[in-house]
Structure formats: C-alpha cells, structure tokens
N, C-alpha and C positions, 0 to 999 in steps of 0.2 A: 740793078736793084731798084723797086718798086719803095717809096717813102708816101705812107698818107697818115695826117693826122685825121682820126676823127673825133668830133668835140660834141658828147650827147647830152642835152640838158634834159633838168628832171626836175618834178614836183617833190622833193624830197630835201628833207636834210642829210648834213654827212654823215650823222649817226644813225640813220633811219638806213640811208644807201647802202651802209658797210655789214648792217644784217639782211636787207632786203635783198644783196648781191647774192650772201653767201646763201641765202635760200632758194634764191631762183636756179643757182648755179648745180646744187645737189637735187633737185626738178627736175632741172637738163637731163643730169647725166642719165639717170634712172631713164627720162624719156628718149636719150638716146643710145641703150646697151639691152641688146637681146639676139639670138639668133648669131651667136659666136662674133658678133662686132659690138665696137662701142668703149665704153672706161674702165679703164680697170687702175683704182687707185693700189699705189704700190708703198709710197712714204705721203706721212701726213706729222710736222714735229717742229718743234719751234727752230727760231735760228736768232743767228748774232751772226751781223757780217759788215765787214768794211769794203770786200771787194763788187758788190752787186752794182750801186751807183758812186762813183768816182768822190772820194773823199767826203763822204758820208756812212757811219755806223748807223745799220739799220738792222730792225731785230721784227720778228713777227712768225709769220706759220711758214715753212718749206715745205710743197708738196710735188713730189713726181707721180704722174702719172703715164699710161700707156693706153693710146687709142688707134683700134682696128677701126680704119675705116674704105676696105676696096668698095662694097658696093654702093658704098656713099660717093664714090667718083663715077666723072662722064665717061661712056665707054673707048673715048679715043687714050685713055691714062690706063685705063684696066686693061688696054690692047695692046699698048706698048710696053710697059714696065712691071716687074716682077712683083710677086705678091710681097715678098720684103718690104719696097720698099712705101706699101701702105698700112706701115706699123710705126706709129709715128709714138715718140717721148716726148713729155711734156715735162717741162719744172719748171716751177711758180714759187718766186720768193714776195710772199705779200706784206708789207710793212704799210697797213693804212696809213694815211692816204695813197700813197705811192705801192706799185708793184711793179715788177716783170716777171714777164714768162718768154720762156727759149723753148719751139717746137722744133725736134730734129728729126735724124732718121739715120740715127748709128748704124747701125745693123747692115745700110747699105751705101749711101748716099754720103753720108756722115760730112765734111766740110761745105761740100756738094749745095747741099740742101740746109736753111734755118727758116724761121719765124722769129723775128723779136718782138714783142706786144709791150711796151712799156707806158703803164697809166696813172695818170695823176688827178685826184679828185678835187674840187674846188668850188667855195661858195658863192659862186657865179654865173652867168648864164651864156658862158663860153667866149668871154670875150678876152680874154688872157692870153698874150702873143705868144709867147712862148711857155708852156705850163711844166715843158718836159726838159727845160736846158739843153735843148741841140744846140749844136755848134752854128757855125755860120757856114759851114759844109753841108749841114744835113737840114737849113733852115731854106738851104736857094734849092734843094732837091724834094722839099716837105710839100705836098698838095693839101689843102685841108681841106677836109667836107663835116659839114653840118647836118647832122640827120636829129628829125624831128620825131619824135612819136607820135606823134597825131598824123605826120605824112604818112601816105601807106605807099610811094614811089618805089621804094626798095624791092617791097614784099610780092610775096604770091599771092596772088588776089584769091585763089580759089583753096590754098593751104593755109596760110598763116595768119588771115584774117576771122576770129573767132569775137564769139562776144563777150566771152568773159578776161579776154584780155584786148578789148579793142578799147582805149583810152577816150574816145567818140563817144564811148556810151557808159561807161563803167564807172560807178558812185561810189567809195569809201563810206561803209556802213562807220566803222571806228575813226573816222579822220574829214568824213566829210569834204573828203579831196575829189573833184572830176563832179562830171564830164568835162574833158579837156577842151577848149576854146583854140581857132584858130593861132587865135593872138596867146597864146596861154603862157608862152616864152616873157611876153613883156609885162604881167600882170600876178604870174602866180607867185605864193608864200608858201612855204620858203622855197628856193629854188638854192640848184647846185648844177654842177657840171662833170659828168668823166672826158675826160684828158686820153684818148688812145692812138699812140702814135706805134704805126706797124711799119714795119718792114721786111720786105720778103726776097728771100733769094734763091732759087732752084735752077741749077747747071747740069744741063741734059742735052746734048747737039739734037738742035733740030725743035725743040719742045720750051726753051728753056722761056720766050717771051711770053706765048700762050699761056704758061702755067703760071705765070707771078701774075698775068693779067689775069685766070679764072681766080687766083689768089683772091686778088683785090676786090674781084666782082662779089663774092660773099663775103663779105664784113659788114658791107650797109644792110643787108637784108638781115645778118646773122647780129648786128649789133642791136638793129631799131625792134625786132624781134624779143630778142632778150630784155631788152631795156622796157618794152610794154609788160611783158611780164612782172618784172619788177614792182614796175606798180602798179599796174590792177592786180597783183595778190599783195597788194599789203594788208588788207585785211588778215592774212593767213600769217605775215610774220610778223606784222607791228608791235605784240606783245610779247613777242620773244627777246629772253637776252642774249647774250653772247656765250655764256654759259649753255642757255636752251641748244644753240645753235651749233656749237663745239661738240653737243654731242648727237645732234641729228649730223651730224657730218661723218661719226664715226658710222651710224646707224647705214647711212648710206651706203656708205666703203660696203660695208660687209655686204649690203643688201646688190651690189653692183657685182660681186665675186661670184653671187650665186646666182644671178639672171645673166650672165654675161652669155652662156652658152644655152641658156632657154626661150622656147618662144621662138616667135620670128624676129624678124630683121626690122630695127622700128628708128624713127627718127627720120631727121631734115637730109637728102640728099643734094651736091653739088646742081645749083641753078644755071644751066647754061643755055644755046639757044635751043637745043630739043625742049622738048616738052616735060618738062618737071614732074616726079612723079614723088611721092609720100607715104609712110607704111604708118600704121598706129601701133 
C-alpha cells in the first residue's frame, strides 16, 4: 500500500476554502457526468459520529456517492477487468476542517480494493508535520509532496492549462487576489493549507503495483487542477454563503441524475504514458 501526503497551499482563508471547495467540487462533477458515466449523488445529510476519527465526535454533511468511470481508464484496466468493477462508491463524512472519504468497489472487489483520502485544513502554508495524526507506522511509510498552483509540472499542458483558471494570469475582480507570483507561497495574505493524505490499496495478481502506482500518478495533476480552480473562480463563489451553497448542491444532485445518461462522455480521463486524450 501506497502512503502520500499531499500539502496544497492557497490564497485563501479557511472560511473562504470551505465554500470555494464545495463550489468547485459541484463544477466538477456537472463537468465530469454525461454519456452514461460520471456522479451520481445517492445520499447528501447531516451526521453525528464518534467512530470516523478515533476518539473524536464529529458532526457535519455525509455524502455517498456512485461514479462510473470505465472509459476514464487506460486501456490495459478496461482489458483486464470487468465492467463491475469500474463502479466505484464513494462516502464523504466532512466535519470542516477535517474530512474523510472511503472509495470502494463493493459490487466486486469489496476488501480487495479502497481509497482513503483523509484532509485536514490549516492556517498555514504547509509546514505542519503532522496535520493528520498518523501513527509512527504510517509517518515512516508517508511520502509528502508539495504541489504548487502556479507549478504547471503536474498538468497537461495542452488540456488543463486554461486562462480563466491559470493563477499566472487570473485577477480577482472582488478580492483583488493574483496574479500569482513565483514566490507567492512566501508573501501572500491570507494564506492556508489542505492536509491530503491518501492511501491506496488494489489486490489483483499480476496488476496490483501498476494500479496503486497509476493511483498515485493522478492526484497531483487532479489535485493542482482542482485547487486553480478554486481560486480563480472565486469571483463566482466569494459571495456566496453556506446557505447559498447547501442549496446549489441540491440543485446539482438533481441536475447530475438527469445528464448522467445525456450527451456524450465528458471530463478528465486517466494520465498515463499514451497520449492523453479529453472530451468537453
């Protein structure tokens, strides 16, 4: 089993992250569900839990969701293994600051196969050794990587690099935030940090290294991606509350049920060493 933290800083405050996430996040999904793949939110409801992180009551939103993704995979996965088992569950217990989410694959795989994603957000600019309380087991197995927004190292040069979300160029009409500066880690106000430490495990004779390693290989492109988004649309959620935003989330649900099977096939497909390809 594969251990990386990644530590993404931001031009943002934590109150600012915690609506900007969940707007970028319902973005996503809309731009990644058409053509019979994609999200399909099933539960969205509060919770109250003692057993999520170990002797801590934490209370916030529970959501499961359900994402078809076969031809978002490399063709050596869509050649080996059943349509099954590219029907992955999701559930997300979010207690701001802190979350986790468990991606499985009941249906076939079930102990087989997880994703842990457990994140911790913090007014800092990642320099917090431990932000997520690993043990001293899972601190000598932890890799950290630091992914920058202004780096485009991760990214597809010729898909994911846009100008209304490239941090290079992008001005906060409301906030007066950017263009982002090399140095922009050591200088900007306010700054914070997400905390995401993954863990990945899939057991398949013969597949099982390759596949925690293409794991790992999308998360820096798929996190530094997400996180530009973030904030060059803050213009688009900076005056929204939590209230506005609880209910553009229902909005979405609904609107994800009924493009699920419309249209074509759109969104970010697995980066590996073929040649990348992209649907709108």
């Amino acid at each position: 089993m594969l251990i990386k933290e990644y530590r993404i800083p931001l031009p943002l405050g934590l109150d600012e992250y915690r609506r900007g996430q969940l707007y970028a996040m319902s973005e996503a999904s809309k731009a990644e569900t058409g053509g019979g793949e994609g999200v399909e939110v099933l539960k969205s409801e509060p919770f109250t839990s003692t057993d999520i992180r170990k002797g801590e009551e934490l209370s916030g939103i529970y959501t499961k969701k359900i994402y078809r993704i076969k031809n978002k995979l490399p063709w050596f996965i869509r050649k080996v293994l059943p349509d099954s088992v590219m029907v992955l569950e999701e559930e997300c217990w979010n207690a701001y600051p802190y979350s986790k989410t468990i991606v499985t694959n009941p249906c076939n795989m079930k102990n087989d196969f997880y994703m842990i994603i457990e994140s911790m957000h913090i007014a800092d600019s990642g320099e917090t050794d431990n932000a997520l309380d690993l043990s001293k087991k899972l601190l000598k197995q932890r890799e950290v990587v630091l992914l920058d927004i202004y780096d485009d190292k991760y990214l597809n040069k010729r898909i994911d690099i846009r100008g209304d979300t490239d941090p290079r160029k992008f001005r906060s009409r409301k906030t007066g935030r950017g263009p982002l500066t090399p140095d922009w880690i050591d200088t900007a106000e306010p700054m914070m940090c997400c905390y995401k430490v993954v863990q990945g495990h899939f057991k398949w004779f013969g597949l099982q290294n390759r596949v925690e390693r293409l794991i790992h290989k999308q998360y820096p492109r798929l996190f530094t991606r997400f996180h530009r988004e973030v904030f060059c649309w803050i213009d688009r959620w900076y005056h929204l509350t939590m209230d506005d935003i609880r209910e553009m989330e229902e909005e979405t649900a609904e609107h994800l049920r009924s493009q699920l099977n419309e249209g074509p096939l759109r969104g970010m497909v697995c980066d590996t060493s073929e040649r990348d390809r992209s649907r709108a």
